[in-house]
C-alpha positions in Angstrom: 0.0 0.0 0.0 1.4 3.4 -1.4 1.3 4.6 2.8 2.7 8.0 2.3 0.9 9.0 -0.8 -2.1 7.4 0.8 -1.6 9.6 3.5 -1.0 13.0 1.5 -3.7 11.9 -0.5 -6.1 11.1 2.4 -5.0 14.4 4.0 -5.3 16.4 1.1 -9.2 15.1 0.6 -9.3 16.0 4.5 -8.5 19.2 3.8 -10.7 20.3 1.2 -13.6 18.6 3.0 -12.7 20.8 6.3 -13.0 23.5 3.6 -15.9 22.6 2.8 -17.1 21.9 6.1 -15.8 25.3 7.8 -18.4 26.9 4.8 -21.0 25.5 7.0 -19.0 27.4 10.1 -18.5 28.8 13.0 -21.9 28.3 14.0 -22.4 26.5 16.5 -23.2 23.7 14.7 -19.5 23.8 13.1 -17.5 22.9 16.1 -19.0 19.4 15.5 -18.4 19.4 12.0 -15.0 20.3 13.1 -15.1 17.3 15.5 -16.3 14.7 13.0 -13.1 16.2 11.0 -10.3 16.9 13.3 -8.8 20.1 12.0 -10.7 23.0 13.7 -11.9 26.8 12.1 -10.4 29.2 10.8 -6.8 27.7 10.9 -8.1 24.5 9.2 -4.5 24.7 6.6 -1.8 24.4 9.9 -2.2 21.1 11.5 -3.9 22.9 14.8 -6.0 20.7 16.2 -9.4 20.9 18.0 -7.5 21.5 21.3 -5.2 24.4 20.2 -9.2 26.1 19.1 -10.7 25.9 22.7 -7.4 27.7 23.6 -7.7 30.2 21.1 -10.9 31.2 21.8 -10.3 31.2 25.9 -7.1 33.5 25.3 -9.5 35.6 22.9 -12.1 35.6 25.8 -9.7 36.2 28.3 -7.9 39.5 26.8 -10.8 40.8 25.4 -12.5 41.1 28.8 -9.7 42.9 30.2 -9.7 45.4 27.8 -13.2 45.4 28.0 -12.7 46.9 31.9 -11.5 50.3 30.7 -14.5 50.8 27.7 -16.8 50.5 30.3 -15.2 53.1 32.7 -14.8 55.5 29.4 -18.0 54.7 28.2 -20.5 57.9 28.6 -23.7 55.9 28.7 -22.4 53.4 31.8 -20.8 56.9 33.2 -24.9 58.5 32.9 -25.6 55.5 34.1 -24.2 55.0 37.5 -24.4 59.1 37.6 -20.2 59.8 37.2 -18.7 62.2 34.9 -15.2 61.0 34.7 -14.9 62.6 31.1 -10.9 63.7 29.8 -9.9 65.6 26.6 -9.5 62.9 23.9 -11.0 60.8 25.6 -12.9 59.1 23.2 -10.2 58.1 21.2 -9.0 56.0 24.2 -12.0 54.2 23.9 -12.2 53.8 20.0 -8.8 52.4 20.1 -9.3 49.7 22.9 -12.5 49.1 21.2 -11.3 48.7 17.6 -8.5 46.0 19.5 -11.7 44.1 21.0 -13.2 44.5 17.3 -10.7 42.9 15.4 -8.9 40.8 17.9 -12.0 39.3 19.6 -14.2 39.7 17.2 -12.0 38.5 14.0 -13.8 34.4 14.2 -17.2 36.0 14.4 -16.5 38.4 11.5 -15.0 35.3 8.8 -17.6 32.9 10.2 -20.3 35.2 9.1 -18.7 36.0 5.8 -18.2 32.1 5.1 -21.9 31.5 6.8 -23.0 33.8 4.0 -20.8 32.7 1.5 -23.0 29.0 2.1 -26.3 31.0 2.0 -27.1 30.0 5.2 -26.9 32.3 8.1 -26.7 31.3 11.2 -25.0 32.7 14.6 -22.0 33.7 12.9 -23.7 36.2 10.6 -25.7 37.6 13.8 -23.2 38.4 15.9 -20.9 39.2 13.0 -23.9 41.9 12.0 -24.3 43.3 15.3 -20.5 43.7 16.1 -19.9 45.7 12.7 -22.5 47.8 12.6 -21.9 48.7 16.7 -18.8 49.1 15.9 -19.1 51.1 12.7 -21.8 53.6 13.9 -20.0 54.3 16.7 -16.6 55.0 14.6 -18.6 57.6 13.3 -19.5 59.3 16.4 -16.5 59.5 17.7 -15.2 61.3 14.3 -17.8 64.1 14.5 -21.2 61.8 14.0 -23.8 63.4 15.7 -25.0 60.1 18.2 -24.0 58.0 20.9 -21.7 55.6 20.5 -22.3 51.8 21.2 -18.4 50.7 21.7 -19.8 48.9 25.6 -22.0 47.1 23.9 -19.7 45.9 21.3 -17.3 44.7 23.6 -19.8 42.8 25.9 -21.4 41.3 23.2 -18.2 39.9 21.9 -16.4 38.7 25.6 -20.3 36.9 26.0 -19.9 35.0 22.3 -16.4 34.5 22.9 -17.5 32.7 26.7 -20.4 30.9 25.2 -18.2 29.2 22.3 -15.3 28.1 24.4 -17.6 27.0 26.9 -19.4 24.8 23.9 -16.0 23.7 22.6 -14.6 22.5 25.7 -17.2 20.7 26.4 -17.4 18.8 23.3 -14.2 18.1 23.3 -11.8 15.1 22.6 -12.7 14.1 19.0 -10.4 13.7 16.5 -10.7 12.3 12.8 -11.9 8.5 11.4 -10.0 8.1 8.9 -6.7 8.9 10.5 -7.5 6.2 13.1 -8.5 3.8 10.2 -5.5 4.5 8.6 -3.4 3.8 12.1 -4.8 0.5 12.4 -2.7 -0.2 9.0 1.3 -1.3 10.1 3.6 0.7 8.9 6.1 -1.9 8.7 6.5 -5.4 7.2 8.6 -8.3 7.3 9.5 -8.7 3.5 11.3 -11.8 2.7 14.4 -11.7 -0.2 15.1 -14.6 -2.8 17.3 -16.2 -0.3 14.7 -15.5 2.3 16.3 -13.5 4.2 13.8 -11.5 6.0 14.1 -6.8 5.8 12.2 -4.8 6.8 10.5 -2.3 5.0 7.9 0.4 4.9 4.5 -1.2 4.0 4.3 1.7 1.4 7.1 0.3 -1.0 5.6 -3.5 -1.1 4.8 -4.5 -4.2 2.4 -7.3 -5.7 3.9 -11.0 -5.9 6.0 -9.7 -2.9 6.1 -12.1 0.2 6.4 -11.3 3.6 6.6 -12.7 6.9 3.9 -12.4 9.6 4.7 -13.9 13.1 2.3 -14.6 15.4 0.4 -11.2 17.8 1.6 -9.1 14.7 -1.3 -7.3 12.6 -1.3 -8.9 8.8 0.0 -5.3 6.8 -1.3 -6.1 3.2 -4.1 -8.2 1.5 -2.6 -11.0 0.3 -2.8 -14.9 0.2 -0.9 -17.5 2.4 1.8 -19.3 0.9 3.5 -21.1 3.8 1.8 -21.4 7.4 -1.5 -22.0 9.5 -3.0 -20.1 11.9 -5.9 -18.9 13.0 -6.4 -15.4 12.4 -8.8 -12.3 14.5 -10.7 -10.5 11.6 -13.6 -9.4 14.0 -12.7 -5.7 14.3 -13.0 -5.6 10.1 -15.0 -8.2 9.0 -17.8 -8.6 12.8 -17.7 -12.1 12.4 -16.9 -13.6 16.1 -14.8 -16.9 16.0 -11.4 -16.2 14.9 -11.1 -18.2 11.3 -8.4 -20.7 10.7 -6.6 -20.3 8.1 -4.4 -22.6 5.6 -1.8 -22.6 2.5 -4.0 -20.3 -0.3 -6.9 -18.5 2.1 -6.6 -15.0 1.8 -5.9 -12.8 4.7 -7.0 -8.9 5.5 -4.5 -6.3 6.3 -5.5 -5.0 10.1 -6.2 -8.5 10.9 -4.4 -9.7 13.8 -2.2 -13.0 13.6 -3.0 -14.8 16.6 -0.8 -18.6 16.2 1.5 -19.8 13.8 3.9 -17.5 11.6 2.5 -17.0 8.0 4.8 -16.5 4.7 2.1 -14.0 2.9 2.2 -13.4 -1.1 1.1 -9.8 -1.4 -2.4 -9.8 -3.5 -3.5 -6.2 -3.1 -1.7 -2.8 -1.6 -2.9 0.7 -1.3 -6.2 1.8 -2.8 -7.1 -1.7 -3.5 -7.0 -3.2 0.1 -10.0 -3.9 1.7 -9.0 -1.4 4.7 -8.8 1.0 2.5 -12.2 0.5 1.0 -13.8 0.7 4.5 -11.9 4.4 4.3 -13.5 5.1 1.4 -16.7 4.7 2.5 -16.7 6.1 5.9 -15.1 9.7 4.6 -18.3 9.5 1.7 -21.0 8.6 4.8 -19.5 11.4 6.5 -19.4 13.8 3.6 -23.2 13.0 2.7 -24.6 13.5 6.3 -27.1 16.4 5.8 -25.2 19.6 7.4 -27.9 19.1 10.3 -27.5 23.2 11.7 -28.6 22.6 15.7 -31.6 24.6 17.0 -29.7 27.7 18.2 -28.4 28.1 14.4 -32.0 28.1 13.1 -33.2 30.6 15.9 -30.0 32.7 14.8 -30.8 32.8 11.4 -34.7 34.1 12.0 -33.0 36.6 14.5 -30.7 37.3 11.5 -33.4 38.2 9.1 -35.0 39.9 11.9 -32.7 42.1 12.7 -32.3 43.3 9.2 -35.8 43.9 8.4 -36.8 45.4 11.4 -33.6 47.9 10.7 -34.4 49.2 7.8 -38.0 49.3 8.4 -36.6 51.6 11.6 -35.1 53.7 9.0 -37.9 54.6 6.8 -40.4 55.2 8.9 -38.2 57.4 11.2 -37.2 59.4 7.9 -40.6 59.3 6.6 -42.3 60.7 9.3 -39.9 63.5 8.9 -36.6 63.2 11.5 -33.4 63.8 10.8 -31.0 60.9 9.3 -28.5 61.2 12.3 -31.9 59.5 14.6 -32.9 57.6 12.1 -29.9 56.2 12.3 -29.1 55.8 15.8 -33.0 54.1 16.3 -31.7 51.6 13.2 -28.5 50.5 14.7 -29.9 50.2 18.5 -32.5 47.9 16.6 -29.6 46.1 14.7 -27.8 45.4 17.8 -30.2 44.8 20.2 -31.5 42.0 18.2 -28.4 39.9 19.0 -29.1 39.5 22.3 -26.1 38.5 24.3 -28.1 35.7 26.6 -28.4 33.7 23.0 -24.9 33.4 22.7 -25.2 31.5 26.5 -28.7 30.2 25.8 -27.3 26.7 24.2 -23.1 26.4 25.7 -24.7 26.2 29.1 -27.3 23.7 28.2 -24.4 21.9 26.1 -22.0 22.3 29.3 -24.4 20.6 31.6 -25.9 18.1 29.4 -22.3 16.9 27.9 -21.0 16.8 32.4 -24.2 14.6 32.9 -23.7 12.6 30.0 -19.7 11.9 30.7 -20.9 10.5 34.7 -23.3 8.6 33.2 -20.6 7.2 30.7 -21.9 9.0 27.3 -19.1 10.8 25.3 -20.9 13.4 23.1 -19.2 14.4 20.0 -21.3 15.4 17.6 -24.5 18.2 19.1 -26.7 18.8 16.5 -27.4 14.6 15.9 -27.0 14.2 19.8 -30.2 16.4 19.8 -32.0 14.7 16.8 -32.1 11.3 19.2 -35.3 12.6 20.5 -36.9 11.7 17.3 -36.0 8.0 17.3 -37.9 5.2 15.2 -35.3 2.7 15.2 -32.0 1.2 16.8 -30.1 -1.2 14.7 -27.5 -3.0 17.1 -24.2 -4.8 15.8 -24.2 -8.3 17.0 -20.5 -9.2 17.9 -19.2 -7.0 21.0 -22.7 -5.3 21.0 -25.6 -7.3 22.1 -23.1 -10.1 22.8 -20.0 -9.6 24.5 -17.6 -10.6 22.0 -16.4 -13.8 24.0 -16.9 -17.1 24.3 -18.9 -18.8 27.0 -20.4 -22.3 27.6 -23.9 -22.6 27.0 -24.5 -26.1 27.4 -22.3 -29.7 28.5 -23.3 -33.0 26.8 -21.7 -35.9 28.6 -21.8 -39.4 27.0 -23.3 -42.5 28.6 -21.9 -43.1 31.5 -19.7 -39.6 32.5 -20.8 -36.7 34.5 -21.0 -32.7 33.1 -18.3 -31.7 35.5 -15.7 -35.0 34.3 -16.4 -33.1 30.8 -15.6 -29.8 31.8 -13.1 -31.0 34.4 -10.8 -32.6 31.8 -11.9 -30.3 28.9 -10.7 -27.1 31.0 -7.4 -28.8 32.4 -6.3 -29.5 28.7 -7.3 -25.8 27.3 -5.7 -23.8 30.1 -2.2 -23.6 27.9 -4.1 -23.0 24.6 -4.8 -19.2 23.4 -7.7 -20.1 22.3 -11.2 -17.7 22.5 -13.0 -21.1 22.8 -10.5 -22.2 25.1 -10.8 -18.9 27.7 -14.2 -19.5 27.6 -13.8 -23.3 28.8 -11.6 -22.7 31.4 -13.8 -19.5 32.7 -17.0 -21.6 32.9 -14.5 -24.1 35.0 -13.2 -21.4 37.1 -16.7 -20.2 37.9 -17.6 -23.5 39.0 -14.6 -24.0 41.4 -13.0 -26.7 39.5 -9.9 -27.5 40.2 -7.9 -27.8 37.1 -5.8 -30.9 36.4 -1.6 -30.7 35.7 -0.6 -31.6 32.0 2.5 -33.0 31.2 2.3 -33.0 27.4 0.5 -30.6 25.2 0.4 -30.3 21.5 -2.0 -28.2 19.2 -3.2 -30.5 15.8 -4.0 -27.8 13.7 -7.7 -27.6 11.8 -8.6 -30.5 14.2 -7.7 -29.6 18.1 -5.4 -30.4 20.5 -4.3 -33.0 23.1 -2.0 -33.3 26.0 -1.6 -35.7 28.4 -2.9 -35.0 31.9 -2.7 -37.8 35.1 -1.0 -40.0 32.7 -4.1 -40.3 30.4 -4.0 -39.0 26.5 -6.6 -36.2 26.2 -8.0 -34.4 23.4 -10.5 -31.7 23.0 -11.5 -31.5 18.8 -13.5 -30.0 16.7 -16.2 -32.2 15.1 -14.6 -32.6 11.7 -12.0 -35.0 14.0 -14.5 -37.1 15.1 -16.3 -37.8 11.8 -13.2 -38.6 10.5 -12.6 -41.3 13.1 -15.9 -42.3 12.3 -17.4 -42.4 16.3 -20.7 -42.3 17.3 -22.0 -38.9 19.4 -25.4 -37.8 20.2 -26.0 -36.4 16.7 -29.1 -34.9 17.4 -28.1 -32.5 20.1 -25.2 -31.8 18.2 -27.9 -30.7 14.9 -29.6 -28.6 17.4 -27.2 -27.0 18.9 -25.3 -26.5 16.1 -28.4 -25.2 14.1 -28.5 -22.1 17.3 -25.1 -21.4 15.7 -22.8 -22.6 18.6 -19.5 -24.1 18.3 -19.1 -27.4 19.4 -16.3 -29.2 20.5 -15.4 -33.0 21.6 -13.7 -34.0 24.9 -11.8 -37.7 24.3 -10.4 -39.2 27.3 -7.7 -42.0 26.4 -9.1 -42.0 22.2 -12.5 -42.4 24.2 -15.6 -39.6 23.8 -16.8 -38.5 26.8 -18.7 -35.4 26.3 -19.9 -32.3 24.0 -19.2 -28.5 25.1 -20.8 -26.0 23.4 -20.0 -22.2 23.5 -21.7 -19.4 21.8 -20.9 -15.6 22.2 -22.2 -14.9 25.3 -25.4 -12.1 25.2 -25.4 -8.8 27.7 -27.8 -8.9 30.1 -28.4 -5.5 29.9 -28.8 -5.6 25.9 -31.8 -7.4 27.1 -33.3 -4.9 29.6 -32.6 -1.9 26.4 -34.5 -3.5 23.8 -37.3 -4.1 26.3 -37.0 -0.4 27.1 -36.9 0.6 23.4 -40.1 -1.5 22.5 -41.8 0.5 25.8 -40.8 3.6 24.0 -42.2 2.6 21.0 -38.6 3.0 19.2 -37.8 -0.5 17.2 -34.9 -2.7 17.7 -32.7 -4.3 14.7 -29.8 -6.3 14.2 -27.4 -6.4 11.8 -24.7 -8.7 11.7 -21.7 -10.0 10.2 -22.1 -13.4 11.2 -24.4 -16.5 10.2 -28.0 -16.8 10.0 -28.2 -19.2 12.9 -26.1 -17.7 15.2 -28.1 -14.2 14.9 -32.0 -15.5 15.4 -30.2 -17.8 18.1 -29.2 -14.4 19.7 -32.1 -12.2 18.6 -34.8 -15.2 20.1 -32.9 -14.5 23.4 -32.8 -10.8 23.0 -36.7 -10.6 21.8 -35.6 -8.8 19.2 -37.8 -9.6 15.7 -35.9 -7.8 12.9 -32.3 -9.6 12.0 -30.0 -9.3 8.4 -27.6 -11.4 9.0 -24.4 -12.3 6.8 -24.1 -8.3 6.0 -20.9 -7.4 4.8 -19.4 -4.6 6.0 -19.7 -2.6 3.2 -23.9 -4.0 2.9 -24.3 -2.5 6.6 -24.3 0.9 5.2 -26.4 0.2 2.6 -28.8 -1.8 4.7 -28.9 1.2 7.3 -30.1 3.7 3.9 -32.8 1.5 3.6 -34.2 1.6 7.1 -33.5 5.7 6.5 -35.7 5.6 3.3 -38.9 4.3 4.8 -38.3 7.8 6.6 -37.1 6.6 9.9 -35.1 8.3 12.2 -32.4 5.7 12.9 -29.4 4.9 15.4 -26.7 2.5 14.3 -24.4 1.0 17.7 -21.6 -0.5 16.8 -18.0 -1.7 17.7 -16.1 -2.5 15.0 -14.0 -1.1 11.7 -17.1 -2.9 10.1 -19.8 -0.8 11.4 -17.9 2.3 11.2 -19.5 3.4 7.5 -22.4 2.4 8.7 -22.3 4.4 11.8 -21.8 7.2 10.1 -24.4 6.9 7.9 -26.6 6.7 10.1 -28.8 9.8 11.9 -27.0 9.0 14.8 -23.8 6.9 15.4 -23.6 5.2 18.9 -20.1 3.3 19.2 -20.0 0.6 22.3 -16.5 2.0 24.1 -15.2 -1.2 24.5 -14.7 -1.3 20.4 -11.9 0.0 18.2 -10.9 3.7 17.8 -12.0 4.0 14.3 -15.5 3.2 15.9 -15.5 5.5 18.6 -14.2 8.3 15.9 -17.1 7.6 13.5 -19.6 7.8 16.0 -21.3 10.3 17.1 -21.9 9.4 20.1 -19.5 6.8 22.5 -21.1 4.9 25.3 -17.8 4.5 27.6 -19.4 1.5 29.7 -20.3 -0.7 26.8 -23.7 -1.1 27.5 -26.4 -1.1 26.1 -29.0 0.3 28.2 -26.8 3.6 27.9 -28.8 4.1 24.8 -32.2 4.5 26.4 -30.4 6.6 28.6 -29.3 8.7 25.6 -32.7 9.2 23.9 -33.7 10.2 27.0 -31.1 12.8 28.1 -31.5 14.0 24.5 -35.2 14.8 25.1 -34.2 16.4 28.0 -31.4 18.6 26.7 -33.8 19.2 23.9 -36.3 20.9 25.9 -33.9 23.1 27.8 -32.6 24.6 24.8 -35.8 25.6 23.8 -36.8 27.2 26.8 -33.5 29.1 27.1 -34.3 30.1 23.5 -37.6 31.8 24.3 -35.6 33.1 27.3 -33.2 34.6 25.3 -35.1 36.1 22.2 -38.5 36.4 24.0 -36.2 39.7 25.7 -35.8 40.8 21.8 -39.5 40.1 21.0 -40.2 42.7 24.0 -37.0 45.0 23.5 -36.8 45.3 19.6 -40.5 47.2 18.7 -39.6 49.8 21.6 -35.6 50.4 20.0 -37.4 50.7 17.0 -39.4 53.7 18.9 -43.1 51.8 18.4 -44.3 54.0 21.6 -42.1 57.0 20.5 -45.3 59.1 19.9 -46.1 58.5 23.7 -42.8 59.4 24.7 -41.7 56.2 25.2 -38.1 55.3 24.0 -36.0 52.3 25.1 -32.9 53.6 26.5 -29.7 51.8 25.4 -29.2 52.0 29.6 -32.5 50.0 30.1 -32.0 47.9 27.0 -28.6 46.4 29.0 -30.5 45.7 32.5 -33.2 43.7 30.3 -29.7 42.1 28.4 -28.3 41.5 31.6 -31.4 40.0 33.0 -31.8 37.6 30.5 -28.7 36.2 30.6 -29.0 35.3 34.2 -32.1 33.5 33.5 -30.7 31.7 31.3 -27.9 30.9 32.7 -29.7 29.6 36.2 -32.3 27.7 33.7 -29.5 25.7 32.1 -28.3 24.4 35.4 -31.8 23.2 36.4 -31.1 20.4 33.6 -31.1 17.1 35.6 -30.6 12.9 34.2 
């Protein structure tokens, strides 16, 4: 695989789509588009990530509120208003110099993320505050160079220290995302063993391996390229790509992935396919074009901001006309337009969603639930249906016993006694789960002498002096002896693995394991199906083992045998019957899926690329954390609305009476009172957002 041009070439793609993505920006809904791709805002071309934004907006915040300190001691209105004349020749060009600093400086990501908001046709917060700061700050450049007016620098520089609060209190919170495919492409070695004609064994960078090259792979080491085996057998994990649970066995010509992990013997590997071609890099692929077609989904303070936007421009320039017509002089005209252009950003709006977002994100991460993506955290409300992974979701990704079948004459615990002594030296998934279910049952396990591992068919070891053998059941068919064949069909046909304990060449029992299913997957579907949300699984692995697992699990709609790059597809068509839908998941597999999904729920206990796909991560691995989800969602939801009528029911009130509606009665709202309503607002909001409870 061409790894460093794979890289550039996967960077450069990153880049244009954070191009892209940052046209939708700096709304609030952005700094999750910026989550879901790494490379933050305005300084998307250096390799800043999200961390270095969060601290450039709290240094932004943090100077501009000192220099805010002196505007408001200069400022004539606050002077009138606590009833101080500390007035100085010059004076205001003190204050039209510290407040041009808090213009540009703290103002500068409001200002490009309103011109690239409008760039997108789609204004949003950005624009708003970017329209109230400039014309503030323009009209009131104009007063102070011989204007006739008051100037509106205070205002200015609170409105810009509260946006600049408000959006590093959002971005902290949401935190601690980075980018999918950069994980993807980490789970990719860099380095292979390649062999030489003499076999002589170099190594190189994965990126110059060619086709028809062979390589070493020993055994714990990840398989770096596609290819087939040539030399070797082993069996091989492929569940975090491929979801199927049993780790296959693998002979001379299988094929292997690259990302799989090597678990037992070394392999000599012919390289089949590098770079683009390589099924790794197909899963890539698709996750960076489910991510590219989610719908830019603008979160509910956007869509508030964008009515407020419109708002305040109408309103304006209605102001304006009717002032002139009925006959005043431009310079009021003016001064009633911009009071009405600024006041209809109202400060408590940039609060009214962080501190909801704050709160909600703290409850979330004690109850285990990593947010990273707002705007489809807040669409969970709407729910029609969960589809669940199987492997590592609804089951726990390991093997247990579900059921001991002595032969005539031999006890369950002689089975699992002698069984468990022999696998406790084998690495085995089926053979952990042997000796656990052993373990649990206080058996004391037996000393072996000899062990040995017969590839394909088992292993045997001798133990007390007696030869014993645990094998799989193509071993015993080819020794032709007789077992209970029709518990074996049954049990077989609920998808378990079976395997045969011999004692001395001598069958003496069956044990079968399945992957074992949460208990608590159990208790969420139950909870779903209350909630009238619907429950599906989707799975990698076979028919039987799935309705074996949904029958336990209650669960009535099951594709089974998806392949990974069908789970997307398969989630699209649960989308078109216009369902809101949920994809959990835990593996590479699920990850274009997940993101095509309305919302992406990765089970923490999974792979990165997963977790960085998803939208949402449940930490704990279970389950039941996604009715707690849909729940806190609905919560959140309704907060945020409230705190929106909160903050823009003050502009409903405050923005006729700028605009001089009770003029004629001598009624005017002063810029003075206009900040006591701000002020008031804010706090409201502010106490309203802690109120938020699980």
């Amino acid at each position: 695989m061409h790894h460093e041009h794979h890289n550039s070439h996967e960077h450069q793609n990153h880049q244009n789509h954070v191009k892209r993505e940052q046209d939708d920006a700096h709304n609030h809904g952005s700094h999750d588009n910026h989550d879901k791709h790494g490379h933050g805002g305005h300084e998307n071309h250096s390799h800043h990530n999200h961390g270095d934004m969060v601290n450039d907006f709290k240094k932004r915040f943090y100077i501009s509120l000192i220099v805010t300190i002196p505007i408001l001691v200069l400022s004539p209105m606050i002077q009138d208003f606590i009833g101080v004349n500390w007035q100085f020749a010059n004076d205001q060009y003190i204050l039209f110099a510290l407040s041009t600093f808090v213009f540009f400086y703290g103002g500068w990501p409001f200002i490009t993320g309103g011109v690239s908001e409008l760039k997108d046709k789609n204004p949003g917060m950005m624009t708003l505050i970017g329209l109230a700061i400039v014309v503030a700050y323009g009209y009131s450049s104009l007063t102070v160079f011989g204007w006739e007016g008051k100037d509106f620098f205070w205002e200015l520089a609170t409105l810009i220290d509260i946006m600049l609060l408000g959006h590093w209190l959002e971005m902290r919170s949401v935190m601690g995302a980075s980018n999918a495919l950069e994980e993807l492409v980490k789970l990719m070695p860099s380095e292979a063993h390649k062999l030489d004609q003499n076999d002589e064994v170099q190594d190189v960078s994965v990126s110059d391996l060619k086709n028809n090259d062979k390589i070493l792979v020993k055994p714990g080491e990840k398989v770096p390229v596609d290819g087939t085996i040539l030399d070797g057998k082993s069996t091989i994990d492929e569940s975090m790509l491929t979801g199927e649970s049993v780790p296959a066995e693998k002979f001379k010509g299988d094929e292997v992935i690259g990302g799989s992990v090597n678990k037992e013997g070394s392999l000599t590997i012919q390289v089949e396919k590098t770079g683009e071609d390589s099924y790794l890099s197909q899963v890539i692929t698709l996750v960076k074009e489910a991510q590219e077609s989610k719908s830019r989904t603008q979160d509910i303070t956007n869509k508030a901001a964008k009515w407020l936007f419109y708002v305040a421009l109408l309103s304006g320039f209605l102001t304006l006309f009717i002032w002139l017509i009925l006959g005043y002089s431009f310079d009021v005209a003016l001064e009633r337009m911009v009071t009405v252009m600024v006041i209809t950003c109202p400060h408590a709006l940039g609060l009214a969603a962080p501190l909801v977002i704050a709160v909600s994100t703290s409850i979330s991460a004690k109850q285990g639930l990593l947010i990273r993506n707002r705007a489809n955290f807040e669409g969970a409300r709407n729910l029609n249906a969960v589809v669940f992974d199987k492997t590592g979701t609804l089951t726990k990704g390991e093997f247990g016993v579900t059921d001991i079948v002595p032969s005539e004459g031999y006890e369950k615990e002689e089975v699992l006694t002698w069984s468990a002594s022999l696998e406790q030296n084998s690495e085995h998934p089926l053979a952990s789960g042997i000796v656990k279910e052993a373990k649990e049952k206080n058996i004391k396990l037996k000393k072996i002498t000899e062990f040995d591992s017969i590839t394909g068919k088992g292993i045997e070891g001798t133990i007390d002096g007696k030869k014993v053998n645990v094998v799989s059941p193509g071993y015993v068919n080819d020794n032709n002896m007789k077992y209970d064949r029709e518990s074996f069909n049954k049990m077989s046909a609920e998808g378990k693995t079976v395997v045969f304990v011999l004692l001395d060449d001598k069958l003496i029992g069956m044990v079968a394991l399945a992957d074992m299913v949460r208990e608590t997957a159990k208790e969420a579907v139950a909870v779903l199906k209350d909630n009238g949300i619907q429950s599906i699984m989707l799975t990698g692995d076979n028919e039987k083992v799935a309705h074996w697992v949904a029958k336990q699990l209650d669960i009535d709609e099951v594709y089974a045998e998806v392949l990974p790059n069908e789970k997307s597809d398969q989630v699209k068509k649960i989308k078109e019957k216009g369902w809101k839908v949920a994809m959990t998941g835990d593996g590479v597999n699920d990850a274009p899926a997940l993101a095509t999904a309305d919302l992406g729920i990765a089970i923490g206990a999974g792979t990165d690329v997963a977790m960085e796909t998803a939208d949402v991560v449940l930490v704990k691995s279970n389950p039941k954390d996604v009715v707690a989800l849909i729940n806190l969602s609905r919560k959140t939801y309704r907060k945020m609305v409230q705190n929106l009528w909160w903050a823009t029911g003050y502009n409903i009130f405050a923005i006729p009476l700028a605009a001089g509606v009770l003029a004629p009665i001598g009624i005017v709202l002063s810029p003075a009172l206009g900040a006591v309503l701000m002020s008031l607002s804010t706090v409201i909001v502010a106490i309203n957002a802690k109120l938020l409870k699980a």
